[in-house]
Residue frames relative to the residue before (quaternion, step in Angstrom):
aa qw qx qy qz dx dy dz
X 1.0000 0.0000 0.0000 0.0000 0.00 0.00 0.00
X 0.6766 0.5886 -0.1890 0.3999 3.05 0.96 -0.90
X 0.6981 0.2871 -0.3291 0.5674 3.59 1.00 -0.80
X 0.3682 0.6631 -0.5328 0.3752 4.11 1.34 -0.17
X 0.7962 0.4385 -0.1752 0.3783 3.63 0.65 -1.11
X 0.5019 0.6066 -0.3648 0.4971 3.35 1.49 -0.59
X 0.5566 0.5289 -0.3982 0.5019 3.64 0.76 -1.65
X 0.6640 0.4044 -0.4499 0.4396 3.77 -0.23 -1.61
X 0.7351 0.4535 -0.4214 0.2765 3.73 -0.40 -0.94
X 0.7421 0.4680 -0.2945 0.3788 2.85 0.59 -1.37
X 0.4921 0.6026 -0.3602 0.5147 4.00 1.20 -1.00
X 0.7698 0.2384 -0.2380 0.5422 4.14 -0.03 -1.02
X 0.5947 0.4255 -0.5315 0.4275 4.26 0.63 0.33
X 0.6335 0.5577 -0.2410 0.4791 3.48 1.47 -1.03
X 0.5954 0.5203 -0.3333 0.5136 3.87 1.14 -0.31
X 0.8040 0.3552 -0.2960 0.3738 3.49 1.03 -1.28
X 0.3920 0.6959 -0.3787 0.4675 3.48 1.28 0.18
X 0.8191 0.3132 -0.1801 0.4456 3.40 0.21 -1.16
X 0.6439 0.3547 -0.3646 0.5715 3.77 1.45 -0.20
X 0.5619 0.6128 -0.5359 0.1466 3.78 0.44 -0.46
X 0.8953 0.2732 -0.2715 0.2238 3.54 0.57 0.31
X 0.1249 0.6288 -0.4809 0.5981 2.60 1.95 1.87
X 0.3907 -0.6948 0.6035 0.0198 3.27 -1.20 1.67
X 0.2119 -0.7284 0.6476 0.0719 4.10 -0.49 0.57
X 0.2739 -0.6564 0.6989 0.0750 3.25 -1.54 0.71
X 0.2495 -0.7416 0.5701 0.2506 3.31 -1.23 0.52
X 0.2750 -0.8297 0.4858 -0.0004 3.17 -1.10 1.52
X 0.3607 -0.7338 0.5377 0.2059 3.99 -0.63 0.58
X 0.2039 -0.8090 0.5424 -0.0985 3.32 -0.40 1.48
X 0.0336 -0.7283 0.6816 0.0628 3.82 -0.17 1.23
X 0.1838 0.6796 -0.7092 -0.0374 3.30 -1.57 0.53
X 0.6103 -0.5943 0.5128 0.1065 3.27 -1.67 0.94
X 0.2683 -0.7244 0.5399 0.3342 3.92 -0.16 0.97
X 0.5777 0.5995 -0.4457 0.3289 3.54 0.36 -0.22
X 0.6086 0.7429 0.0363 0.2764 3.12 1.66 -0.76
X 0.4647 0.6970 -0.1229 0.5321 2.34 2.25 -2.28
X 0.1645 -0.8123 0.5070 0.2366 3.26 -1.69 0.76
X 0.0936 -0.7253 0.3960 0.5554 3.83 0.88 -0.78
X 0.3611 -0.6278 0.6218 0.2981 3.47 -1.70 -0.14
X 0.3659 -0.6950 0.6034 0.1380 3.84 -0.75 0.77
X 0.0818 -0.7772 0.6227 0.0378 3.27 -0.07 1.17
X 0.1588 -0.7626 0.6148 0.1236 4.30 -0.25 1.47
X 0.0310 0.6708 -0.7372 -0.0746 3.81 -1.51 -0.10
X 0.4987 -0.6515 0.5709 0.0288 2.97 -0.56 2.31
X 0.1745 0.6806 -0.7115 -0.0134 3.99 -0.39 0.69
X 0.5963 -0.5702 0.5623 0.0552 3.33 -1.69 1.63
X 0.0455 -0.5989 0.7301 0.3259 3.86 -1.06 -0.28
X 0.2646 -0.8096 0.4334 -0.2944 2.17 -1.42 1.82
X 0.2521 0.8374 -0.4844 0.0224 4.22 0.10 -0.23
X 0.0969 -0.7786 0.5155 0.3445 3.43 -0.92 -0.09
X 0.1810 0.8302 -0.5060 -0.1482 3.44 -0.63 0.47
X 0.4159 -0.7145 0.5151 0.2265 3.28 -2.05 0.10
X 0.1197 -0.6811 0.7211 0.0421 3.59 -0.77 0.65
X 0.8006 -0.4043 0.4036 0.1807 2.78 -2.29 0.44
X 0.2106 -0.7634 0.5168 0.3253 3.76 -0.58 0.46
X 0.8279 -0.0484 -0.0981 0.5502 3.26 0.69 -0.21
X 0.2786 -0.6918 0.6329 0.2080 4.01 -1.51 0.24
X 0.0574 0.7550 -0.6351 -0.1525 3.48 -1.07 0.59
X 0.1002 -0.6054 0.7075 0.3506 3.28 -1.27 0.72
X 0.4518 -0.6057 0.6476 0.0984 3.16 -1.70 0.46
X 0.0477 -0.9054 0.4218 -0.0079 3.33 0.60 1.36
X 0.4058 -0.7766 0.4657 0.1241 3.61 -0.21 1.62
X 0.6567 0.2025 0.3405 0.6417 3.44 0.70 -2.60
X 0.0134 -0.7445 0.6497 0.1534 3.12 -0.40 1.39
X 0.6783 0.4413 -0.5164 0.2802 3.69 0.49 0.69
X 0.6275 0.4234 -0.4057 0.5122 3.54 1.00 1.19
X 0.5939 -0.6031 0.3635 0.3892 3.67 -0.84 0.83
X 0.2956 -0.7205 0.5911 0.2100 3.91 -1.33 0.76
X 0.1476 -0.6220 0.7480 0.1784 3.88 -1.02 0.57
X 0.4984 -0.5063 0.7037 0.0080 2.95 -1.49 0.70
X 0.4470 -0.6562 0.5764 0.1932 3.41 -1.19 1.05
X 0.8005 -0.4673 0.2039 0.3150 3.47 -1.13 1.36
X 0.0687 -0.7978 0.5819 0.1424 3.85 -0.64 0.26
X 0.0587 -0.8751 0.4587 0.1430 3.17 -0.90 0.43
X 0.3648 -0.7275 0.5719 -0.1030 3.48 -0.53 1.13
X 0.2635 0.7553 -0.5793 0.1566 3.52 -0.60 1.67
X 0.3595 -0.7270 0.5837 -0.0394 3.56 -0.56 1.45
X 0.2742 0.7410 -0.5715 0.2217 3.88 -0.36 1.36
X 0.7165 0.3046 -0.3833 0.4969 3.36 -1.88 0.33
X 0.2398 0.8418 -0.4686 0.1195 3.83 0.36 0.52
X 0.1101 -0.8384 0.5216 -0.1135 3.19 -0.04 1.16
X 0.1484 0.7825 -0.6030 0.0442 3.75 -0.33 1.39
X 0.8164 -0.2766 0.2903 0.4157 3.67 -1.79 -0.33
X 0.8089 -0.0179 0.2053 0.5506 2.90 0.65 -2.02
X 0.5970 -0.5074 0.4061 0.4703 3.95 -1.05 0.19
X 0.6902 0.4388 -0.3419 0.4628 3.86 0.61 -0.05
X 0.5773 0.5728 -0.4035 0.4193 3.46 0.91 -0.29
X 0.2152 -0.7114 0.6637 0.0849 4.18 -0.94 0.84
X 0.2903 -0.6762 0.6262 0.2575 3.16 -1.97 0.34
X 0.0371 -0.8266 0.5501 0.1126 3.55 -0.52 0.17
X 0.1974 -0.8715 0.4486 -0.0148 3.46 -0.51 0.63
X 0.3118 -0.8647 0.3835 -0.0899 3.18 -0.24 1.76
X 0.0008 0.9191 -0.3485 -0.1837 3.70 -1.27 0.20
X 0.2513 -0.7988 0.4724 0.2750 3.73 0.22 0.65
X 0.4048 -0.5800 0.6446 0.2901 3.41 -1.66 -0.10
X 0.3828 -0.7410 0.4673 0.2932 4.19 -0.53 1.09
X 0.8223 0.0993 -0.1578 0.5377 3.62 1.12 -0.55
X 0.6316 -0.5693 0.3617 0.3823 3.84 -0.79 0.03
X 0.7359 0.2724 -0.0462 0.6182 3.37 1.15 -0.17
X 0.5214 -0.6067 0.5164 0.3055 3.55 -1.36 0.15
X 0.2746 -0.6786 0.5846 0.3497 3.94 -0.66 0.40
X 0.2204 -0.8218 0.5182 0.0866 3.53 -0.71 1.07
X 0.6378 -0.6155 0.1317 0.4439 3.02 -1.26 1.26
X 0.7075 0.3242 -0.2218 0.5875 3.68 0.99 -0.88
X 0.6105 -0.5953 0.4527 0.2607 3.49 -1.68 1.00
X 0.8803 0.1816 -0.2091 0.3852 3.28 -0.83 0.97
X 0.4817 0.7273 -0.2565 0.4161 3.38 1.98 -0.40
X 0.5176 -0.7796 0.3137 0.1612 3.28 -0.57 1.39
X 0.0115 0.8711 -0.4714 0.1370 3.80 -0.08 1.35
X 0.7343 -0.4952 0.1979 0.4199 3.57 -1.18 0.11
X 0.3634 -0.7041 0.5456 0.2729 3.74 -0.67 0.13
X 0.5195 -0.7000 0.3154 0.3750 3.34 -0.71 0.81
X 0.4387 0.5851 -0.4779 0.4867 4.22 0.93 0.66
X 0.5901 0.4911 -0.4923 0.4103 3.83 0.92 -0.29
X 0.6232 0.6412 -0.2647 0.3610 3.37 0.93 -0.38
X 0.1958 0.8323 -0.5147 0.0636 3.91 0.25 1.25
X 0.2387 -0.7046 0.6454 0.1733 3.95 -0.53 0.60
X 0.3708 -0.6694 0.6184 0.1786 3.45 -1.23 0.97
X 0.4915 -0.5735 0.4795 0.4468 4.26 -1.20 0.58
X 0.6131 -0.6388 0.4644 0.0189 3.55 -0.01 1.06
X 0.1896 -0.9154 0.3313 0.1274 3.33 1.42 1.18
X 0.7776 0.4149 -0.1246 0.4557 3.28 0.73 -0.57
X 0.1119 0.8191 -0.5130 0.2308 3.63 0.82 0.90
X 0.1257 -0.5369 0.8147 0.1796 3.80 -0.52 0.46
X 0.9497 0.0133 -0.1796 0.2561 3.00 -2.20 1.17
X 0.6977 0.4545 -0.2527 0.4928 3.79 0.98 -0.45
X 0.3202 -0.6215 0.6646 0.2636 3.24 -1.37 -0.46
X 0.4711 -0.7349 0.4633 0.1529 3.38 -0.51 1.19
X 0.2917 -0.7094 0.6130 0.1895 4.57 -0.44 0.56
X 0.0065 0.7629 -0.6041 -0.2301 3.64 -0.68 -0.23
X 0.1679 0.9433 -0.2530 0.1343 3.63 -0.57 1.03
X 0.3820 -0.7852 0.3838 0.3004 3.80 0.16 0.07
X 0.2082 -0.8305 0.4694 0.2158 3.35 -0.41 0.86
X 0.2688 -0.8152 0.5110 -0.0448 2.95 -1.39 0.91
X 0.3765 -0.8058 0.3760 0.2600 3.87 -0.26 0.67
X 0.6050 0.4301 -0.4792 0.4684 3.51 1.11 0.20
X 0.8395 0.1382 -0.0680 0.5210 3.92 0.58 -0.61
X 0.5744 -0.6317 0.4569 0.2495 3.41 -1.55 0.57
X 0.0338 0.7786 -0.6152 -0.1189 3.70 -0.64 0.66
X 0.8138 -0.3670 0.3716 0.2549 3.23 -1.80 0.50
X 0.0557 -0.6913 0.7163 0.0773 3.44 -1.05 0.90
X 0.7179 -0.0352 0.2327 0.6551 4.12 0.06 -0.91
X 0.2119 -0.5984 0.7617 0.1295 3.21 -1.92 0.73
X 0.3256 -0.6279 0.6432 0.2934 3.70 -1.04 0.71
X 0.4741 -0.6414 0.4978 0.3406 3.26 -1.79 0.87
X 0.6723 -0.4864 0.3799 0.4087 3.65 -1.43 0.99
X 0.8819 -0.0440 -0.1118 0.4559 3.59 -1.21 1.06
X 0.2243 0.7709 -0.4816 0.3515 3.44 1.04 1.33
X 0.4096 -0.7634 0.4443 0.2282 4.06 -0.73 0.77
X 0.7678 0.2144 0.1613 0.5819 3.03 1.65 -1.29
X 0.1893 0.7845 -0.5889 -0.0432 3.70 -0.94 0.19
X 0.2772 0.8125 -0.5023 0.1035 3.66 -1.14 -0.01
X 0.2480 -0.6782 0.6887 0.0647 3.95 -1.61 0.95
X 0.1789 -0.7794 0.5991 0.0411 2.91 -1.65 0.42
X 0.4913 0.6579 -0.0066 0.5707 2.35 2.21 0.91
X 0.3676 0.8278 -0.3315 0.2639 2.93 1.78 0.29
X 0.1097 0.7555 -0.6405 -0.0833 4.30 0.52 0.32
X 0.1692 -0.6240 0.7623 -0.0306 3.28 -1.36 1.81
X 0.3691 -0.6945 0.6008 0.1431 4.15 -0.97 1.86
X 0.1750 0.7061 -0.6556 -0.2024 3.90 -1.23 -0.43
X 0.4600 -0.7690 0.3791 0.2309 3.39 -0.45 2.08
X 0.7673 -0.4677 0.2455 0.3636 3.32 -1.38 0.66
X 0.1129 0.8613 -0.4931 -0.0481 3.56 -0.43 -0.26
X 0.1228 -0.8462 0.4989 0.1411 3.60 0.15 1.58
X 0.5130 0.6451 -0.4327 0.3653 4.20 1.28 -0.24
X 0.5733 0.6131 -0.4180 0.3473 3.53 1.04 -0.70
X 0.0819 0.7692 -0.6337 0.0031 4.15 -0.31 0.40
X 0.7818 0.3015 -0.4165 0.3528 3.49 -0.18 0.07
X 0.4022 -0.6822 0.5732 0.2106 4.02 -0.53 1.17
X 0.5625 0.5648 -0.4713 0.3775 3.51 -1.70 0.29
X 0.8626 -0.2039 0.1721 0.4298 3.43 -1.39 0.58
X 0.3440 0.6943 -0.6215 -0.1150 4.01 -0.67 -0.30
X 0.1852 0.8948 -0.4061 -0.0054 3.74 -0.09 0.42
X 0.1829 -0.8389 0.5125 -0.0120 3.19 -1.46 0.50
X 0.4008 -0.7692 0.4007 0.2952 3.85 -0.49 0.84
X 0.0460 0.6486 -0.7542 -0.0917 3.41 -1.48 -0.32
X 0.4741 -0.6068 0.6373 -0.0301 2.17 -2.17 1.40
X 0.1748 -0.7714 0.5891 0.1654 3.51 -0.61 1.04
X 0.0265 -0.7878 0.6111 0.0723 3.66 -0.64 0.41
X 0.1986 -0.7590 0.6200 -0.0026 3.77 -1.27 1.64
X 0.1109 0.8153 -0.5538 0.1278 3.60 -0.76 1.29
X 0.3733 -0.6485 0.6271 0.2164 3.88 -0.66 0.78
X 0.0791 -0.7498 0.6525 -0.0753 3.46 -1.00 1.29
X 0.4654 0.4485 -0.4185 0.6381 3.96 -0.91 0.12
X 0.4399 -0.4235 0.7914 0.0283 2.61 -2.84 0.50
């Protein structure tokens, strides 16, 4: 956007240069209202939202033979811009690989199904999905309510199931893909 406007400037400094030393007359201009056209001036509006997720979750794994919660996530979904007033956003996540990359090659870590997120009881404007995440398909995190501006929790508790096979401590991590879509008519 920014260089869009730069171009314009630079295009109407680069016009007045080459005319400033061209002299104009003033000229009487009859026109006929019958004549007059109008100009329709359109603004293309997009659906649209902005939201923020978490950059990163840690579970702090104590006992790998008892399930970790993560500390709360929060997840806020504004400026929402849809077709129609019946139409929702709902916002989804995927796992990028099928497994966690563990801290040591070849060492045996969580798979990306240990991983379940509760519906975040406390959603302003949404409804909240509980669900396990999985690397072949997106699942529900929260549905915004229909002809909502804004939603969000601060409340998000993301589990990582026990796992007594894991032996080697350090880093084990894995991405996710968050994925926003407007569903409904």
């Amino acid at each position: 956007m920014k260089l869009t406007r730069i171009g314009t400037c630079l295009a109407a400094i680069g016009l007045f240069v080459a005319t400033s030393s061209v002299v104009f007359a003033q000229v009487d201009i009859t026109s006929h209202a019958n004549e007059l056209t109008g100009t329709t001036l359109t603004a293309n509006v997009y659906e649209q939202c902005d939201i923020t997720v978490p950059t990163g979750i840690t579970f702090d794994v104590g006992d790998i033979s008892d399930p970790t919660i993560a500390s709360n996530a929060s997840v806020s979904v504004t400026n929402i811009v849809l077709a129609t007033a019946t139409k929702q956003l709902r916002i989804s996540i995927e796992a990028a690989a099928s497994s966690f990359t563990p801290s040591v090659v070849g060492a045996t870590t969580w798979s990306a199904g240990d991983v379940s997120w509760d519906n975040g009881t406390s959603w302003t404007s949404a409804t909240g999905a509980a669900g396990t995440l999985s690397s072949s398909t997106y699942n529900a995190v929260a549905t915004g309510a229909a002809d909502s501006a804004s939603f969000s929790t601060t409340s998000l508790k993301f589990t990582l199931a026990a796992k007594t096979t894991v032996k080697r401590s350090g880093n084990h991590t894995l991405a996710l893909v968050w994925k926003v879509e407007s569903i409904g008519s």
